[in-house]
N, CA, C and O atoms as a CHARMM CRD file, in Angstrom:
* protein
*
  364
    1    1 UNK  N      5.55000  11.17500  10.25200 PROA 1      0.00000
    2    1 UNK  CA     4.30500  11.74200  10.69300 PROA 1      0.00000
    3    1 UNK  C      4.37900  12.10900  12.17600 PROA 1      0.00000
    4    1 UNK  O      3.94800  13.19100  12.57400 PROA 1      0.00000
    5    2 UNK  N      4.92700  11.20600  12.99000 PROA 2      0.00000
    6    2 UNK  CA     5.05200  11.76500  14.03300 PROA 2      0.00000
    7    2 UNK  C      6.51300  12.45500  14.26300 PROA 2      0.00000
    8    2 UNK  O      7.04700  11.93200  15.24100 PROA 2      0.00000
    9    3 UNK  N      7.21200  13.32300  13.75300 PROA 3      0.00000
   10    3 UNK  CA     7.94800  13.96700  13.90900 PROA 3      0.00000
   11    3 UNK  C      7.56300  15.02600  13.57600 PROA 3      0.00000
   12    3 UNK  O      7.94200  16.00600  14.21700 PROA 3      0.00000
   13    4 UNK  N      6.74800  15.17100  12.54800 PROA 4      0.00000
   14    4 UNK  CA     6.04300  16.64000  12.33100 PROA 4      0.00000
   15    4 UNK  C      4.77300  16.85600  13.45600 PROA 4      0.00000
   16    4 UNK  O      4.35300  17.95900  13.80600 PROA 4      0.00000
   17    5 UNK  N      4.34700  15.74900  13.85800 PROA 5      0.00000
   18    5 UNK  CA     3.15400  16.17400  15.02300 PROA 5      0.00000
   19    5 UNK  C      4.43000  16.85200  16.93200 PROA 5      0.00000
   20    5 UNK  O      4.19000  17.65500  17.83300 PROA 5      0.00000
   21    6 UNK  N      5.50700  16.03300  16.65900 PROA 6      0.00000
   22    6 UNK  CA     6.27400  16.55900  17.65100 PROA 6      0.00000
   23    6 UNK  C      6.65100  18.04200  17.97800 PROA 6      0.00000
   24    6 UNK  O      6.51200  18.86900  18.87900 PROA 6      0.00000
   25    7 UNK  N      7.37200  17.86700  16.36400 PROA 7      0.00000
   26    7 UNK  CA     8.14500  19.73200  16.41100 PROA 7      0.00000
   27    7 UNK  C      6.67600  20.57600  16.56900 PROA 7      0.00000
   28    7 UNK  O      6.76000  21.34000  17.53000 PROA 7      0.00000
   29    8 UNK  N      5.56600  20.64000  16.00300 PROA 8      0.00000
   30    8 UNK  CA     4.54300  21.15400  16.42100 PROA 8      0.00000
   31    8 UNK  C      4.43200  21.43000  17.49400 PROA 8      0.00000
   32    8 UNK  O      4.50200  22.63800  17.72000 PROA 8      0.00000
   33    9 UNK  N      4.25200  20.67700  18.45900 PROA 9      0.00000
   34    9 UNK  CA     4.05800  20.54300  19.79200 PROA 9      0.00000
   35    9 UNK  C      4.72000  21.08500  20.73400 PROA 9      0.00000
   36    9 UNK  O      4.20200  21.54100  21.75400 PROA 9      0.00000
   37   10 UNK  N      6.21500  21.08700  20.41800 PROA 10     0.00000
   38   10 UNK  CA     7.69800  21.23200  21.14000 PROA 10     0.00000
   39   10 UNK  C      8.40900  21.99900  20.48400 PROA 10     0.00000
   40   10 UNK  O      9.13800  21.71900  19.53200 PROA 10     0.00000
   41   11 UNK  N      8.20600  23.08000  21.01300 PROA 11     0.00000
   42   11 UNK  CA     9.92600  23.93700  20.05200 PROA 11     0.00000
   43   11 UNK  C     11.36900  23.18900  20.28700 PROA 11     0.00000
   44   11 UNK  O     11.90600  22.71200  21.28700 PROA 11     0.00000
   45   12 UNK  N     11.78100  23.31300  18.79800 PROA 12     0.00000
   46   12 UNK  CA    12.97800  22.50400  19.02100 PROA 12     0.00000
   47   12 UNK  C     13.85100  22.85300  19.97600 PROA 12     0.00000
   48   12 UNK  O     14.53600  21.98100  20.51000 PROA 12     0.00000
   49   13 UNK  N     13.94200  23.97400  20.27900 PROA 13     0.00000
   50   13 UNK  CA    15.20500  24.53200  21.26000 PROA 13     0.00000
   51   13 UNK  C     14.71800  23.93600  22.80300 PROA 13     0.00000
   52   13 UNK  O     15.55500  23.82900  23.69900 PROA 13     0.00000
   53   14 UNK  N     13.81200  23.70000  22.93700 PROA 14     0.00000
   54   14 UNK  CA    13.02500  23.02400  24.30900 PROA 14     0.00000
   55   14 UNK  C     13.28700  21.19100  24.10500 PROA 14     0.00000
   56   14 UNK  O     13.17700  20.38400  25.02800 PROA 14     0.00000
   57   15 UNK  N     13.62700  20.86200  22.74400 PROA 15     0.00000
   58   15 UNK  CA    13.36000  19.40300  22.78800 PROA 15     0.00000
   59   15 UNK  C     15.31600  19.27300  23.15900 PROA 15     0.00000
   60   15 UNK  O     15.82900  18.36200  23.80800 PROA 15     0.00000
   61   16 UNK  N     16.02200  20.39100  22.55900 PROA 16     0.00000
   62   16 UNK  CA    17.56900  20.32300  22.27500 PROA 16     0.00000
   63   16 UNK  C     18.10200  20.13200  24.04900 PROA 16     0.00000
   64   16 UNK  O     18.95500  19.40000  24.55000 PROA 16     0.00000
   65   17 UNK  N     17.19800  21.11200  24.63300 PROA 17     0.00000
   66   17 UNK  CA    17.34900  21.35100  26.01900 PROA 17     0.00000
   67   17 UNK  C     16.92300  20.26800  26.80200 PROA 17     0.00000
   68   17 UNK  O     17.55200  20.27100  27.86100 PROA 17     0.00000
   69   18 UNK  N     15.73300  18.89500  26.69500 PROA 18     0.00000
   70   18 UNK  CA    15.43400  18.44600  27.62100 PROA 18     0.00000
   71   18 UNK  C     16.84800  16.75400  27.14800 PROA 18     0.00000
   72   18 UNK  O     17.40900  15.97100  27.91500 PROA 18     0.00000
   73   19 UNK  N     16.89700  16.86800  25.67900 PROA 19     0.00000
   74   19 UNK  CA    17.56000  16.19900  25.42200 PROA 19     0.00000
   75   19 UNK  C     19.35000  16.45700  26.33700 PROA 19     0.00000
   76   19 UNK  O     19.78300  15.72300  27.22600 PROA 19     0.00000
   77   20 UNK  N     19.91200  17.43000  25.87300 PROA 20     0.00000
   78   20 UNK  CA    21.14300  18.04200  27.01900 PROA 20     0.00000
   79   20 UNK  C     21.07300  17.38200  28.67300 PROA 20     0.00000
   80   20 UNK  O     21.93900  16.58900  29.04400 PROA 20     0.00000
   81   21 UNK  N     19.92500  17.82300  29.59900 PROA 21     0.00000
   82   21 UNK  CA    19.81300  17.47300  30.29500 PROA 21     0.00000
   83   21 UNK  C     19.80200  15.92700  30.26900 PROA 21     0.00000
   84   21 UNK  O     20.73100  15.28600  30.76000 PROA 21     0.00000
   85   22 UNK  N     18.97500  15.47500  29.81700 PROA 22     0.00000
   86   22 UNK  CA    19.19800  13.49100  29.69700 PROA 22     0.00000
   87   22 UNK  C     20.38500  13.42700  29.54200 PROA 22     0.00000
   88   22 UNK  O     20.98300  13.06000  30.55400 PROA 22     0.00000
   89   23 UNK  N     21.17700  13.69700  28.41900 PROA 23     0.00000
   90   23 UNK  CA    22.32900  13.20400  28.42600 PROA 23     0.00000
   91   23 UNK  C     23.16900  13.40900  29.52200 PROA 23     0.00000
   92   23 UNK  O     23.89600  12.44800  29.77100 PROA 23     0.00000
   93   24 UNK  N     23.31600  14.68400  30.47600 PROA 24     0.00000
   94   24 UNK  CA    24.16800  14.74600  31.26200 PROA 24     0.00000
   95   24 UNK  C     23.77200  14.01500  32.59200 PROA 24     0.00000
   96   24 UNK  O     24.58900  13.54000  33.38100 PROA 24     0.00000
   97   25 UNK  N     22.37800  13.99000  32.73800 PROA 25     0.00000
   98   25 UNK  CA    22.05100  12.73200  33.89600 PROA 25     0.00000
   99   25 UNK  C     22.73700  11.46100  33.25800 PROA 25     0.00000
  100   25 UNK  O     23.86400  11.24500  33.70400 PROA 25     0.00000
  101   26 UNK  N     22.27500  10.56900  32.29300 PROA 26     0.00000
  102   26 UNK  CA    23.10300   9.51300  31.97300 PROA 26     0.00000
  103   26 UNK  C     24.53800   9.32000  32.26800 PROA 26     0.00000
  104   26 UNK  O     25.01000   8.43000  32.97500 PROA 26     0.00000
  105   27 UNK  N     25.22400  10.32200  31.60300 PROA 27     0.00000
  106   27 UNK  CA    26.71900  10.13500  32.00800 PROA 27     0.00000
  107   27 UNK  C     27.19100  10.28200  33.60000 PROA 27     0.00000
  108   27 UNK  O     28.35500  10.11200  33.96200 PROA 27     0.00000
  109   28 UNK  N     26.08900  10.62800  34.49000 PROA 28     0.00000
  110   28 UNK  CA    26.23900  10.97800  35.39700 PROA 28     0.00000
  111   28 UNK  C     26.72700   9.70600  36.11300 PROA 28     0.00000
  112   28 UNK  O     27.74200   9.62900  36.80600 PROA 28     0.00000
  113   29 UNK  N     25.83000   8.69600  35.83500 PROA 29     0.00000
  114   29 UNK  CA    25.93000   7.24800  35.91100 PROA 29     0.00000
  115   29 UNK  C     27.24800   7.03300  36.29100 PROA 29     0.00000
  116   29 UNK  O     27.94700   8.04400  36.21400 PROA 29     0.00000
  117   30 UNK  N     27.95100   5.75000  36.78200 PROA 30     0.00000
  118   30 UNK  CA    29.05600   4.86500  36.74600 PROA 30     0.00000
  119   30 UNK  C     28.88900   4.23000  35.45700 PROA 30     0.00000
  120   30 UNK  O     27.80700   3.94300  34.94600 PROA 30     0.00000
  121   31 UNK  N     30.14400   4.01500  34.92500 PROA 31     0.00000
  122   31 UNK  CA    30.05800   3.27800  33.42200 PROA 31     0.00000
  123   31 UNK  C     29.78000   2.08900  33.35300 PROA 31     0.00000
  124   31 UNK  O     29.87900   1.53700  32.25700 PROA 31     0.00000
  125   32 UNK  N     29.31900   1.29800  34.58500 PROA 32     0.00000
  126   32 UNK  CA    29.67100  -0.00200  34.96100 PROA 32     0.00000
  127   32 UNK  C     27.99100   0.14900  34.65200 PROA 32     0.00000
  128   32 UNK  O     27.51700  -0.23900  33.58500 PROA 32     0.00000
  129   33 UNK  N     27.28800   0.66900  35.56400 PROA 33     0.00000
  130   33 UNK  CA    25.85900   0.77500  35.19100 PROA 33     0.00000
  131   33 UNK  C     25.57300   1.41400  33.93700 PROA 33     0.00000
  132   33 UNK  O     24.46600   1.07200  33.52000 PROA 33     0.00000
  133   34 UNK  N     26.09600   2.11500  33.28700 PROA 34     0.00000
  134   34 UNK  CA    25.18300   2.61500  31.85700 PROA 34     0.00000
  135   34 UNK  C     25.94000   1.45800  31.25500 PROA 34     0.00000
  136   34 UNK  O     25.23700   1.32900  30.25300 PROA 34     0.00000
  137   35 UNK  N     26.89600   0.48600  31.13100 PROA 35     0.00000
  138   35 UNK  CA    26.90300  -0.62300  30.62700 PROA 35     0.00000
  139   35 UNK  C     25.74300  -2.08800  30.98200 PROA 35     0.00000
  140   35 UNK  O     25.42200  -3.03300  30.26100 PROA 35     0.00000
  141   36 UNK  N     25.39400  -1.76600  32.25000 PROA 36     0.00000
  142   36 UNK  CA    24.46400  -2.75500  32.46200 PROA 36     0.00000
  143   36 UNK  C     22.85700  -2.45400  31.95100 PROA 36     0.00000
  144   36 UNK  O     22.10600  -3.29900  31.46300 PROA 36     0.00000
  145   37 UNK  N     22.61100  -1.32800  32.14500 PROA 37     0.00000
  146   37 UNK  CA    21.82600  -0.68000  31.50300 PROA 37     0.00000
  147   37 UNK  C     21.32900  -0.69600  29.90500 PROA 37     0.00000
  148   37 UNK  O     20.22600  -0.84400  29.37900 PROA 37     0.00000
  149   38 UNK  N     22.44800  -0.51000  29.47900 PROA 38     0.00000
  150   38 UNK  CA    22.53500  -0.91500  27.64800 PROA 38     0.00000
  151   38 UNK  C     22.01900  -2.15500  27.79900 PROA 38     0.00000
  152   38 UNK  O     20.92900  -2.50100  27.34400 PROA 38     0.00000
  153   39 UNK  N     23.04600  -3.10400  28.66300 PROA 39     0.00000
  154   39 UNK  CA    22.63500  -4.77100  27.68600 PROA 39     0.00000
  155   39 UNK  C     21.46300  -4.91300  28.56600 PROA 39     0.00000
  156   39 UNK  O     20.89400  -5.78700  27.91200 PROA 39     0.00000
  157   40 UNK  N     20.87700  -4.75200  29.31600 PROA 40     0.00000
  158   40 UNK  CA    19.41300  -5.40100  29.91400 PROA 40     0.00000
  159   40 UNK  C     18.34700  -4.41100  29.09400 PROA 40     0.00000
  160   40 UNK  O     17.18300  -4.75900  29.29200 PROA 40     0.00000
  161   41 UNK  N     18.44900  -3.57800  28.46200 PROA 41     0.00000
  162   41 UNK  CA    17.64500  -2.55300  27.24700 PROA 41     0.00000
  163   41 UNK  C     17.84400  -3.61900  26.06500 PROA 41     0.00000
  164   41 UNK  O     16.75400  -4.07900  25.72400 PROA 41     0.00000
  165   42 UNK  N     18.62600  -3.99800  25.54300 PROA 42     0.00000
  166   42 UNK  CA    18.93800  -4.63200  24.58200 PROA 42     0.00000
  167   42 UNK  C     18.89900  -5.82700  24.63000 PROA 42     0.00000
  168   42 UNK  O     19.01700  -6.24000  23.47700 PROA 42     0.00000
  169   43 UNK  N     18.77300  -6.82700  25.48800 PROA 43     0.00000
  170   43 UNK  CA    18.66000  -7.91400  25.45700 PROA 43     0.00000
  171   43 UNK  C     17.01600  -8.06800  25.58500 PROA 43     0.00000
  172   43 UNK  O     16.33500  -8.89100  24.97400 PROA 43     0.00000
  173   44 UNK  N     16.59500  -7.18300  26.42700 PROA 44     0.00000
  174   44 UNK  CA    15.11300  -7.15800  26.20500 PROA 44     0.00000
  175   44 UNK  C     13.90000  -6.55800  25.72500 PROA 44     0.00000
  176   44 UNK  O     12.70200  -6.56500  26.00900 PROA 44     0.00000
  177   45 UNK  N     14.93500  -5.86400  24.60800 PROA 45     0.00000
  178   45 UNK  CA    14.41400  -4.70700  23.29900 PROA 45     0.00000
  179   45 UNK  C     13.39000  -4.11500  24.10600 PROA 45     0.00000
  180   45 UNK  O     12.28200  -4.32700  23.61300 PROA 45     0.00000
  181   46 UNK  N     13.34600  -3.29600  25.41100 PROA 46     0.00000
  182   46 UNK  CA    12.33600  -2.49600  25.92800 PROA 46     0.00000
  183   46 UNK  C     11.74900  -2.83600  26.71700 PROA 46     0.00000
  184   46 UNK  O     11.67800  -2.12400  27.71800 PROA 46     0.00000
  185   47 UNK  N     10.79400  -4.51200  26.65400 PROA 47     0.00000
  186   47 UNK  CA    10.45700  -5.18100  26.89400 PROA 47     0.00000
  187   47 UNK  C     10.53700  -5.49100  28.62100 PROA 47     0.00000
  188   47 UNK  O     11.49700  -6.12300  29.06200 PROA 47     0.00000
  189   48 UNK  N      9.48700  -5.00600  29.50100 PROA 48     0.00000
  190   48 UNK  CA    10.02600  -5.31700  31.28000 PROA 48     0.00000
  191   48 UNK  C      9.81100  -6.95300  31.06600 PROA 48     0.00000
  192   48 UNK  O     10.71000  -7.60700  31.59500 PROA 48     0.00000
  193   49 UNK  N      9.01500  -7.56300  30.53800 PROA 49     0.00000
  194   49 UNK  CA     7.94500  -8.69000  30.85700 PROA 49     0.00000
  195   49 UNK  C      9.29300  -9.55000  30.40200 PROA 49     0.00000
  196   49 UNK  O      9.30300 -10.67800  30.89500 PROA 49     0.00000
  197   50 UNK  N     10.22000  -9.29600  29.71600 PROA 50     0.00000
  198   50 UNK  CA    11.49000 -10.33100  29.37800 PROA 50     0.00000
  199   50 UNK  C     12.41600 -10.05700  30.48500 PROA 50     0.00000
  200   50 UNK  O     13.43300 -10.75000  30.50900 PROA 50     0.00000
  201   51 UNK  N     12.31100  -9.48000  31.09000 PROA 51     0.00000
  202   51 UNK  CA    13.17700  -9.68500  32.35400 PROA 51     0.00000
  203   51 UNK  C     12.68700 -10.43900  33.68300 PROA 51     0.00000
  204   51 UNK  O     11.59800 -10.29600  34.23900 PROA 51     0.00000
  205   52 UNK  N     14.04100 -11.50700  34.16700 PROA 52     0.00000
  206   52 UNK  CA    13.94600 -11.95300  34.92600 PROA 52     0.00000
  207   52 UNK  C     13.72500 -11.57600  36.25700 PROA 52     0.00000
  208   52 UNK  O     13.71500 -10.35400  36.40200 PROA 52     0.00000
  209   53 UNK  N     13.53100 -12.27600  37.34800 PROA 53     0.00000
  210   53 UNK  CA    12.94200 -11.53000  38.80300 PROA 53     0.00000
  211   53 UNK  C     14.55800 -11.02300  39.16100 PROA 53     0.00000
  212   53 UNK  O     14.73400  -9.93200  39.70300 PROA 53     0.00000
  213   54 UNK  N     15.24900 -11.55900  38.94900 PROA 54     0.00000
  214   54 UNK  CA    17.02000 -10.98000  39.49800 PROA 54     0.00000
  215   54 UNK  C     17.22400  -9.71400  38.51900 PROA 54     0.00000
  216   54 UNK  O     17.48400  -8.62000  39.02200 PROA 54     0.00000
  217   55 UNK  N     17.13500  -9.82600  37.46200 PROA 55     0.00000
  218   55 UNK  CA    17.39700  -8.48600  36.49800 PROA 55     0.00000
  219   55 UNK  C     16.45300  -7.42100  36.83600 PROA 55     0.00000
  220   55 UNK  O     16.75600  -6.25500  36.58500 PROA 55     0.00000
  221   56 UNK  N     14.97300  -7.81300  37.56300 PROA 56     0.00000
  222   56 UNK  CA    13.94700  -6.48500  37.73300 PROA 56     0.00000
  223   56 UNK  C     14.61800  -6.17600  39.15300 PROA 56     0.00000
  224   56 UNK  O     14.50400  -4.98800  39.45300 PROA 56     0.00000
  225   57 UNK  N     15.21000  -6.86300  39.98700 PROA 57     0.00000
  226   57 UNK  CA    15.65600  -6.43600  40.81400 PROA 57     0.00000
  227   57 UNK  C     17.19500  -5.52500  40.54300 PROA 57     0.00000
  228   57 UNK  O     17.56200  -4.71100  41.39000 PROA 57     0.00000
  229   58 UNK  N     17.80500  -5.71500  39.59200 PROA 58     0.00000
  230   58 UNK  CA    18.72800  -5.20700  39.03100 PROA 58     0.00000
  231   58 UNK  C     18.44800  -3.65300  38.44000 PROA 58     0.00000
  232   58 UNK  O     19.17800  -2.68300  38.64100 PROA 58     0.00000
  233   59 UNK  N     17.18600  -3.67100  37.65000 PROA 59     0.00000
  234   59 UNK  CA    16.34100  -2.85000  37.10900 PROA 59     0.00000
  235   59 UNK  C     16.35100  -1.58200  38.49200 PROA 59     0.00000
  236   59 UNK  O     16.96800  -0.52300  38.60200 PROA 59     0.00000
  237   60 UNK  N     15.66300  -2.07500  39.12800 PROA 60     0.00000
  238   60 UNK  CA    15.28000  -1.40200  40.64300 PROA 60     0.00000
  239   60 UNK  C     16.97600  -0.54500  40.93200 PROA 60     0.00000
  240   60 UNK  O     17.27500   0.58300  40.53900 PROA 60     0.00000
  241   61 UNK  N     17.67600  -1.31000  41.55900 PROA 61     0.00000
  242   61 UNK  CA    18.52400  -0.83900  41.73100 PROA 61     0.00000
  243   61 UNK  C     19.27100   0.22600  40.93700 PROA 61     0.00000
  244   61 UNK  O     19.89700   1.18400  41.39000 PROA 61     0.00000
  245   62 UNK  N     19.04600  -0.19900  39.39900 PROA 62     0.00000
  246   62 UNK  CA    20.01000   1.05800  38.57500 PROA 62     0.00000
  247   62 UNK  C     19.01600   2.35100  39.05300 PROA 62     0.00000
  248   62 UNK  O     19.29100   3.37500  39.67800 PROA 62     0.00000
  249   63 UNK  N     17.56800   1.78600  38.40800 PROA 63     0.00000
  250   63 UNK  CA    16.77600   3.50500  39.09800 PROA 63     0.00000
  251   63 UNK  C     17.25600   4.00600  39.88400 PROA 63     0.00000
  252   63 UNK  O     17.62100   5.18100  39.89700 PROA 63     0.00000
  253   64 UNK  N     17.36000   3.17200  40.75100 PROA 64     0.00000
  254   64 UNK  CA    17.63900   4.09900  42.35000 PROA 64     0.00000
  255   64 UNK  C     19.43600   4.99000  41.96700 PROA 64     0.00000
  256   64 UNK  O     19.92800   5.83100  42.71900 PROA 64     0.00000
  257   65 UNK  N     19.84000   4.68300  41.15400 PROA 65     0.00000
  258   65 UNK  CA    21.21900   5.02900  41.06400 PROA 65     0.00000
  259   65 UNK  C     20.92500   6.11600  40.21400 PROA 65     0.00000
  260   65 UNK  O     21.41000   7.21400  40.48700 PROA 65     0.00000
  261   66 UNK  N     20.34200   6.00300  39.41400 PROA 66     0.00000
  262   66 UNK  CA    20.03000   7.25800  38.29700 PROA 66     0.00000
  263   66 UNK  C     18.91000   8.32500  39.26100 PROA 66     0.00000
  264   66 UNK  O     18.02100   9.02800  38.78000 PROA 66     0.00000
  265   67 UNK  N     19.07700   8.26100  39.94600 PROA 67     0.00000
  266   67 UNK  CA    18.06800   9.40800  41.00800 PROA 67     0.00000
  267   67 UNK  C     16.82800  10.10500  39.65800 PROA 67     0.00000
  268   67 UNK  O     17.06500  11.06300  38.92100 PROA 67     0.00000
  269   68 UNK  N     15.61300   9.31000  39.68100 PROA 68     0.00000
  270   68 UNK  CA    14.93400   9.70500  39.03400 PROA 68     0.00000
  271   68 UNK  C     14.43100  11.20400  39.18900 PROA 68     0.00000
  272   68 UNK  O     14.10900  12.01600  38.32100 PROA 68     0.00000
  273   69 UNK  N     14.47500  11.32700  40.80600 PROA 69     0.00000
  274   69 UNK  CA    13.75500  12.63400  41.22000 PROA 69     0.00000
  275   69 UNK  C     14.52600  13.67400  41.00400 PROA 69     0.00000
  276   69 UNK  O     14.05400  14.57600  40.31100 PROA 69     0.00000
  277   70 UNK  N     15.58000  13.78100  41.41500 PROA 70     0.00000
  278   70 UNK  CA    16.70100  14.97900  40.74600 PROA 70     0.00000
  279   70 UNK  C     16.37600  14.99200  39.25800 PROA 70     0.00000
  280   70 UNK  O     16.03000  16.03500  38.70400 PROA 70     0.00000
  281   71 UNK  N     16.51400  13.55100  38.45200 PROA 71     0.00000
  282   71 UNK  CA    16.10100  14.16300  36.88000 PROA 71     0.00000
  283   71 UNK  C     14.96500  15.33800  36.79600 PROA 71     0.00000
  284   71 UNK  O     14.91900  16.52900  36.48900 PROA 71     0.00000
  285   72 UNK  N     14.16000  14.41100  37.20500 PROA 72     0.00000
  286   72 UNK  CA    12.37800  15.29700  37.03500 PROA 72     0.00000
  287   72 UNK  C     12.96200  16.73200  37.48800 PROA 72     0.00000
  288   72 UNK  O     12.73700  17.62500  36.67100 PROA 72     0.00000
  289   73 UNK  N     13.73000  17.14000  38.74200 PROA 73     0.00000
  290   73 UNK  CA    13.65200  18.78500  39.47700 PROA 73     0.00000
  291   73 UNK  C     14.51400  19.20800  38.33400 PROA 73     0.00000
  292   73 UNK  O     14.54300  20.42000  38.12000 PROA 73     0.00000
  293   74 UNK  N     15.28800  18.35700  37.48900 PROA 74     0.00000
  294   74 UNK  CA    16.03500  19.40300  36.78700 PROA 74     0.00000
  295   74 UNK  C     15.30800  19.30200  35.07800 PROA 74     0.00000
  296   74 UNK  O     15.91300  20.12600  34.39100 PROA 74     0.00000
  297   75 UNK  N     14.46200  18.71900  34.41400 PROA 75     0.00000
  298   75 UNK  CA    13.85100  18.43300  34.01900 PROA 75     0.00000
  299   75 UNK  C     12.66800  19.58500  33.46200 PROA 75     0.00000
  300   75 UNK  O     12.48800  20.09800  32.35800 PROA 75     0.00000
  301   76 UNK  N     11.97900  19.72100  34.75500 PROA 76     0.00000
  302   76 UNK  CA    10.52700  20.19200  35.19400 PROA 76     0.00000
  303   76 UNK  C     10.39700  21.13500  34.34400 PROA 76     0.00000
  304   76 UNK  O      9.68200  21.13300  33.34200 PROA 76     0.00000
  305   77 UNK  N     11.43800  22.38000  34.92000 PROA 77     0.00000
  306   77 UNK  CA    11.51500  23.69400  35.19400 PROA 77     0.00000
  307   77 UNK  C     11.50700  23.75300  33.04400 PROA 77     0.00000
  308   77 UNK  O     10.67800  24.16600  32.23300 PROA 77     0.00000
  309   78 UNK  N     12.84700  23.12200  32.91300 PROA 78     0.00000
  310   78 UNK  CA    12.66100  23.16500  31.40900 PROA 78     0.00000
  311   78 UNK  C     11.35700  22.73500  30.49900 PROA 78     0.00000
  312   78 UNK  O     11.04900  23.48000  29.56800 PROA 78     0.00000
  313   79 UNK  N     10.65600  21.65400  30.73000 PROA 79     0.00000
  314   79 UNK  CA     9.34200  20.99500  30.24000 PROA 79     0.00000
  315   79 UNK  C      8.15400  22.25700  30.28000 PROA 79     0.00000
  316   79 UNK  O      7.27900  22.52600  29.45700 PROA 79     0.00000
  317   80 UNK  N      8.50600  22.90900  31.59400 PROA 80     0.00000
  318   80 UNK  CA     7.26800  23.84800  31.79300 PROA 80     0.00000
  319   80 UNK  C      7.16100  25.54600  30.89800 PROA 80     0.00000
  320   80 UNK  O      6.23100  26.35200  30.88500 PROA 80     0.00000
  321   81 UNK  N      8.54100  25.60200  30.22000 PROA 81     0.00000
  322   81 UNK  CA     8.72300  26.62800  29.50000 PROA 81     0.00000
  323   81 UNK  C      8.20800  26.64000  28.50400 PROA 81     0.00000
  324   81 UNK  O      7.87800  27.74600  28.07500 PROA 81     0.00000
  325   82 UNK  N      7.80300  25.00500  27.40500 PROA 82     0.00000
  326   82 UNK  CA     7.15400  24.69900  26.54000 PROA 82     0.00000
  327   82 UNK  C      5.62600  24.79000  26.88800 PROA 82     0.00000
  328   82 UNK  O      4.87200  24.67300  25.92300 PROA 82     0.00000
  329   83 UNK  N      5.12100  24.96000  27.98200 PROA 83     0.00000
  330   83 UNK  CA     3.43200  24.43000  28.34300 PROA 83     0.00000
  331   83 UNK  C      2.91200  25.81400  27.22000 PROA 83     0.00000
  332   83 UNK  O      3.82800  26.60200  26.98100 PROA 83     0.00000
  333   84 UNK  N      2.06500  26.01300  26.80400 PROA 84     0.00000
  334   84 UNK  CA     1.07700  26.81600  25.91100 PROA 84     0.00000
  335   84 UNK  C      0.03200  27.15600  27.05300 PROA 84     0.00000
  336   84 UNK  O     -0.70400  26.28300  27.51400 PROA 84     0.00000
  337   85 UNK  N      0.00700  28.47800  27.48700 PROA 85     0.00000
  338   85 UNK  CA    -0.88100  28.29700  28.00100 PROA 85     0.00000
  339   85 UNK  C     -2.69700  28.09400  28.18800 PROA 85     0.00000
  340   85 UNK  O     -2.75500  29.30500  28.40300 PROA 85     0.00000
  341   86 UNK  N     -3.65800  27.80500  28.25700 PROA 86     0.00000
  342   86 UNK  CA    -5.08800  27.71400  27.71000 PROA 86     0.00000
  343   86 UNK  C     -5.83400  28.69100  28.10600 PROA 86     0.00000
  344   86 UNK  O     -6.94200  28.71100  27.57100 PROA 86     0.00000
  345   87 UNK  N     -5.52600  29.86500  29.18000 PROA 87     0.00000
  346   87 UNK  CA    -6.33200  31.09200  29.42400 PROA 87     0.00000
  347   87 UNK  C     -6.84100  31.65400  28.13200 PROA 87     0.00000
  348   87 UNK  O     -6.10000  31.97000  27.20100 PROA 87     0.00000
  349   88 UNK  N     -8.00300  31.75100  28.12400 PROA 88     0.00000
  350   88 UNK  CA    -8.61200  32.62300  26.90900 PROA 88     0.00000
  351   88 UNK  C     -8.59400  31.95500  25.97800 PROA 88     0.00000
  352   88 UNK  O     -9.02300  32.53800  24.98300 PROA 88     0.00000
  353   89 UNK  N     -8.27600  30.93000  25.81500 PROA 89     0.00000
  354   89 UNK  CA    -8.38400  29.82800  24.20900 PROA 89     0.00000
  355   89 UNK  C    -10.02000  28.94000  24.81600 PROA 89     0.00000
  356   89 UNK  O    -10.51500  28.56300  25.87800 PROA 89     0.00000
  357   90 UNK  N    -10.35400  28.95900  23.32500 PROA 90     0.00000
  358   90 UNK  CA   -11.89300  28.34300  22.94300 PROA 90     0.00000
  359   90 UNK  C    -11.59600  27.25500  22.15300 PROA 90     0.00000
  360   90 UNK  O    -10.95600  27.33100  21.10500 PROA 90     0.00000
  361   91 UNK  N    -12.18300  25.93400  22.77400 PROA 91     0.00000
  362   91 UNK  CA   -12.08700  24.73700  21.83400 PROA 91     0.00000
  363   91 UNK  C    -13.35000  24.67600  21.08600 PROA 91     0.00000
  364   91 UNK  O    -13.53000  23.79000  20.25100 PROA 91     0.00000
């Protein structure tokens, strides 16, 4: 159900594209961190509130390594090709 409310929403070629981009930020990573990354995801199935004050500080640090803001600038530009626009539409 929610995969059909998605593709609705998102043309696939926009979801293929933001997906591409993730992946190539990830690998961008050191392997040492997308390994630390995995097991603190997995040890705390998602979960921030199961991580310890040394691992959120760990947490902190990978962000800062994965340069969130470069994601978003490279990101954006693609996300915004999908927007619909609302000029002239009546709810």
């Amino acid at each position: 159900m929610i995969g059909r409310t998605l593709t609705r929403r998102i043309p696939l070629f926009l979801a293929f594209e933001l997906l591409m981009a993730s992946r190539e930020h990830w690998n961008s990573l050191d392997p040492r961190d997308r390994a630390r990354a995995t097991e603190l995801l997995r040890s705390t199935k998602g979960d921030p509130r199961r991580l310890t004050a040394a691992e959120r500080g760990e947490v902190r640090e990978l962000l800062r390594h994965l340069e969130v803001v470069r994601f978003a600038r490279h990101v954006g530009p693609i996300a915004l090709k999908g927007r619909r626009s609302r000029r002239g539409r009546r709810r």
